[in-house]
N, C-alpha and C positions, 0 to 999 in steps of 0.2 A: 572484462567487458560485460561480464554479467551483473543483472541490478535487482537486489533484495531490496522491496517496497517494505516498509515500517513503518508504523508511527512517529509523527513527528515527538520530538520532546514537548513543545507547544500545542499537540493538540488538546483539544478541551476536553476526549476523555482520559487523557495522563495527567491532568493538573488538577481538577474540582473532587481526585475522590468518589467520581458515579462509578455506579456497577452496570458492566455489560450485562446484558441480559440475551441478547443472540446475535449473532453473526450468518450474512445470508449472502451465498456466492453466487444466489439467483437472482439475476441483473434485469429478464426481462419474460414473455414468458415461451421465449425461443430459444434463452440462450443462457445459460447455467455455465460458472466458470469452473467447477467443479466436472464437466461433461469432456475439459479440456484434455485429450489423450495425445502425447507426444513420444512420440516414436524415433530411434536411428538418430546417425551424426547428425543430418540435415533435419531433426528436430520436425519432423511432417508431424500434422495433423494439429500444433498448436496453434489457437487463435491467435490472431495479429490485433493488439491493441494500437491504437491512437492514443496521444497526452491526454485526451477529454475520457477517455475509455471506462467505466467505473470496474471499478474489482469485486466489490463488495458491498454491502450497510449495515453498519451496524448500528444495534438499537442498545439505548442505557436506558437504565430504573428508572428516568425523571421521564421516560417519554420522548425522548429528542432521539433522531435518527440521521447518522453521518453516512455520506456517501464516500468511498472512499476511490480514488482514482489514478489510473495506471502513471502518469503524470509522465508519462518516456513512451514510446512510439518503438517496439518489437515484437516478440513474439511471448507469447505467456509458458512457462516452462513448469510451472508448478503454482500450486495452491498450496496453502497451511491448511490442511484438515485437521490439523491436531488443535487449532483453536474455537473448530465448531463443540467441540464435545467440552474443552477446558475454556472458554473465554477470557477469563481471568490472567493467563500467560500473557496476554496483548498488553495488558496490562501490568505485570511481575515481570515480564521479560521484553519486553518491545521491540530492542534492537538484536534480539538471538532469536529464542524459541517461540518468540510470538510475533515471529514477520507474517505477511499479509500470502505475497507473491514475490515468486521470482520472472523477474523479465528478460531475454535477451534482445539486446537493440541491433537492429542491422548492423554487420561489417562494417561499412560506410558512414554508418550516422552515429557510431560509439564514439568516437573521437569527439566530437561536434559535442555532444551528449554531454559527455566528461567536463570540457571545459565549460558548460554553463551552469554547471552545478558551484553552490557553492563550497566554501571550506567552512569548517566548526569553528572559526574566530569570525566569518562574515556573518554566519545563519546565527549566533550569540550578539550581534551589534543589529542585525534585523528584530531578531525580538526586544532588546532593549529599546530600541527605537519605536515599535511599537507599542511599548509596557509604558516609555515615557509621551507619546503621542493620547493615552486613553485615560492618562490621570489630570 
């Protein structure tokens, strides 16, 4: 019931090529997700994200800046530090060493959670559908 945020495979900094140039876990100027300190079974002290919640932004070479977003409704359990320093791994590894956050979703609402997500034959017929919609 735990959930590792990553990069989609469709996001636009995994497909064009650009180079990351920083990654910033400071969302606003109260609230830093790197300030996040979780403690014990019952996990005290971590933020509680909402799906609109941002995690991050990151900036690439061309200038363009992604906002990136908790997209699941629990508690924030960890940050990747290790891609402020390498940002490149977001990129060389996306779905290991270069995840974003870990989130745990309520008891209650992991179930729920789980079945609306897709599976890797659905989110593969989403993007062709949109690859064939933009040509």
């Amino acid at each position: 019931r735990i959930c590792v945020i990553t990069l989609a495979e469709a996001h636009p900094l995994l497909q064009t090529g650009k180079t990351i140039t920083s990654i910033n876990y400071q969302i606003s100027a109260n609230c830093s997700r790197l300030q996040n300190k979780v403690s014990g079974k019952s996990k005290r002290g971590a933020q509680f994200l909402t799906e609109l919640a941002p995690l991050c932004r990151i900036s690439s070479s061309d200038g363009e800046e992604y906002t990136i977003y908790s997209c699941i409704r629990g508690r924030l359990i960890e940050v990747n530090e290790n891609i402020l320093s390498n940002p490149a791994i977001l990129q060389e590894k996306p779905s290991t060493e270069g995840y974003i956050a870990v989130v745990l979703p309520k008891f209650e609402e992991s179930k729920s959670i789980t079945q609306g997500l897709l599976t890797q034959k659905e989110y593969e017929e989403v993007l062709l559908k949109r690859l064939n919609s933009s040509s």
